[in-house]
C-alpha positions, 0 to 999 in steps of 0.5 A: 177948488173945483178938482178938490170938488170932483174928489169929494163927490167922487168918494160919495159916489164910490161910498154912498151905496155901500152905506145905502145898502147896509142900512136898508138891509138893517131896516129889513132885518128890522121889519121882519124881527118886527112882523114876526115878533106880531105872529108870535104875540097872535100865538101867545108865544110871549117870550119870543116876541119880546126878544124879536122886539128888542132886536127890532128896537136895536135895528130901529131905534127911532121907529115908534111902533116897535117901541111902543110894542116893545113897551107893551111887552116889557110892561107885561113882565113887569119891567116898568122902568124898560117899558117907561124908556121904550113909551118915550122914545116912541113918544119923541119920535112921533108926538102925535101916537096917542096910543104910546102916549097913552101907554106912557101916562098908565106905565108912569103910573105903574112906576110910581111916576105918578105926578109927572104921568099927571102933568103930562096928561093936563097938558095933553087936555089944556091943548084941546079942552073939549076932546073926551079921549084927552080927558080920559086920559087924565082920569086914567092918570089920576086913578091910582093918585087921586080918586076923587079928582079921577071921579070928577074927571071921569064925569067931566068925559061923560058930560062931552060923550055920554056914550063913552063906554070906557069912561063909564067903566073906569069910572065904575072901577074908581067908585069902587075903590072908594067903597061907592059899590051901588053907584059903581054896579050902575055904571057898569049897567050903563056901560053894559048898555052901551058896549056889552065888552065881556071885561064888562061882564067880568067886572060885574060878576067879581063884584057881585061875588065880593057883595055875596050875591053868587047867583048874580055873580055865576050869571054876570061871569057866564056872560062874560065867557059867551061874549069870549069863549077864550076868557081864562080869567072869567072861567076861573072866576066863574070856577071859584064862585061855582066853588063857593056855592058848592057846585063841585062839578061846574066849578071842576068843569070852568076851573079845567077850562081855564087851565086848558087856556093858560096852563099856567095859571097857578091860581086855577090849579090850587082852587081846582086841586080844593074842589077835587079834595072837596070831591074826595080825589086826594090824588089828583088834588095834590098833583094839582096842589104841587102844580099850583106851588110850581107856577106860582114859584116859577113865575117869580123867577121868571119875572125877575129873570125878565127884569134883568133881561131888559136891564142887559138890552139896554146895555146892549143897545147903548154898546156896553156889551160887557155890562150887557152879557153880566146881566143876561147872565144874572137872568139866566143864573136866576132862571136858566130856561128863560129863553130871551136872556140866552137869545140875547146873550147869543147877540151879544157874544156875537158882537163880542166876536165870540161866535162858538160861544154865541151859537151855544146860547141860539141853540140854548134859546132854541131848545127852550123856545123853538120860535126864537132861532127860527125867527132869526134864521 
């Protein structure tokens, strides 16, 4: 017995680095894949970061931060169902991470799981009754369900802290969706009083608008781009009420600002390309026309294509490699310059053993998005 001892330690000694070593290599290749994944988001280069975090995930299956970042960025394309997988993992790995837990109850919403995203949010308040944040977690969960329950629950946040500012704006989103617009525009004051959050501003001045009151509306939106000179959307917004109040060249000044920041929303291209031909420049109202037209097709395509993307990862974090390469190739098929779905194709061709075929799809995903292969490089 005690030779057959020596043996088995021996064999662990002679095996143990080997496997210590790969998997601290693979751990390292996990946090780079992850850090630069966070360069990336910081540089709006959305696409290349998703596939460093799915890489990441892959490396890392049980490291709760990349999956709650990998849920985040799967929400942003809309892939509701990848980014629900990814929160509960995170979730099971780390009970405590509000901020995954969070994630979970609102994307459970989105999905349509709304009963369980309730269930799970009372019970989060049941083990701390006399916690706001828990509270308002559960209002979030009720908004889109319940609105009058969201309403109590809210108030509820607000008799703990009266200070909580983005009760108060939630409760403001709520009443308005009950058609409570008075009640609404006072609690947007009171949390502009408490935290003057450029979404805040923003809020107020779409509001306005919608009740008519440009003036107030072009004053709250005007706020809102001071606080953040990088707010697209308020720039835009503010592009169309200037538009509707026939301000032709402030709302060309606001809607050209919001295009300089996402030269890919197609809204402002189409409310832009309207003022211009209401400035008698059919030229360029029409380049802008057709640009509008273009986005708004392009981002359907490039949704989908992100749907069936994640769909692949998934096969290929599970090992089916086959059902994974059909799927990023029905991505590709549907929108062959989304770079994620060549990048992992080249991931799975290269486990397939297929490396002529693999190098093809990097330098494909390098063309499209430089970021990708020079990451993982």
């Amino acid at each position: 017995m005690e030779r057959l001892a020596v043996a088995v330690v021996c064999v662990w000694c002679l095996a143990g680095p080997g496997i210590v070593g790969a998997r601290q290599e693979t751990s390292t290749r996990a946090k780079d894949a992850y850090a630069r994944a966070l360069e990336l988001q910081a540089q709006g280069n959305d696409a290349a970061a998703l596939s460093l975090l799915w890489e990441a995930a892959g490396l890392a299956p049980h490291d709760a931060d990349v999956q709650n970042r990998l849920g985040e960025a799967l929400e942003r394309i809309g892939a509701l169902d990848a980014a629900v997988a990814a929160y509960r993992v995170a979730v099971s790995e780390r009970p405590a991470f509000r901020k995954a837990f969070n994630n979970l109850i609102q994307a459970l919403v989105k999905a349509g799981k709304g009963n369980e995203a309730i269930e799970r949010a009372r019970a989060l308040v049941a083990a701390a009754p006399a916690d706001p944040d828990r509270s308002f977690t559960l209002g979030l969960a009720q908004s889109e369900q319940d609105v009058t329950e969201a309403i109590k629950t809210f108030r509820r946040v607000l008799e703990l802290d009266p200070r909580h500012a983005l009760a108060r704006y939630n409760l403001a989103l709520v009443l308005r969706r009950a058609d409570r617009l008075p009640e609404a525009l006072d609690e947007l004051r009171r949390a502009l009083a408490i935290d003057p959050r450029p979404e805040v501003h923003y809020t107020l001045g779409i509001m306005y608008w919608h009740q008519g009151d440009l003036d107030r509306a072009a004053s709250a939106l005007r706020a809102a781009v001071a606080a953040e000179p990088r707010y697209a959307d308020a720039h835009y917004s503010l592009g169309a009420v200037l538009k509707a109040t026939r301000d032709w060249d402030g709302a060309a000044a606001s809607l050209r600002r919001a295009i300089a920041l996402r030269p890919d929303l197609a809204a402002a291209h189409y409310t832009l390309a309207q003022v211009l031909q209401q400035r008698g420049d059919d030229r360029d109202a029409r380049a802008h026309f057709e640009e509008a037209e273009r986005l708004r097709h392009q981002a359907q395509l490039e949704q989908e294509a992100g749907v069936w993307t994640a769909v692949g990862t998934q096969k290929l974090d599970s090992e089916d490699l086959l059902g994974a390469l059909d799927s990023f190739r029905r991505a590709a098929a549907v929108f062959e310059a989304y770079a994620p779905a060549h990048y992992q194709m080249g991931r799975t061709l290269e486990r397939l053993g297929q490396r002529d075929a693999a190098r093809g799809e990097f330098e494909r995903a390098r063309q499209l998005n430089p970021s990708l292969v020079a990451a993982r490089q």
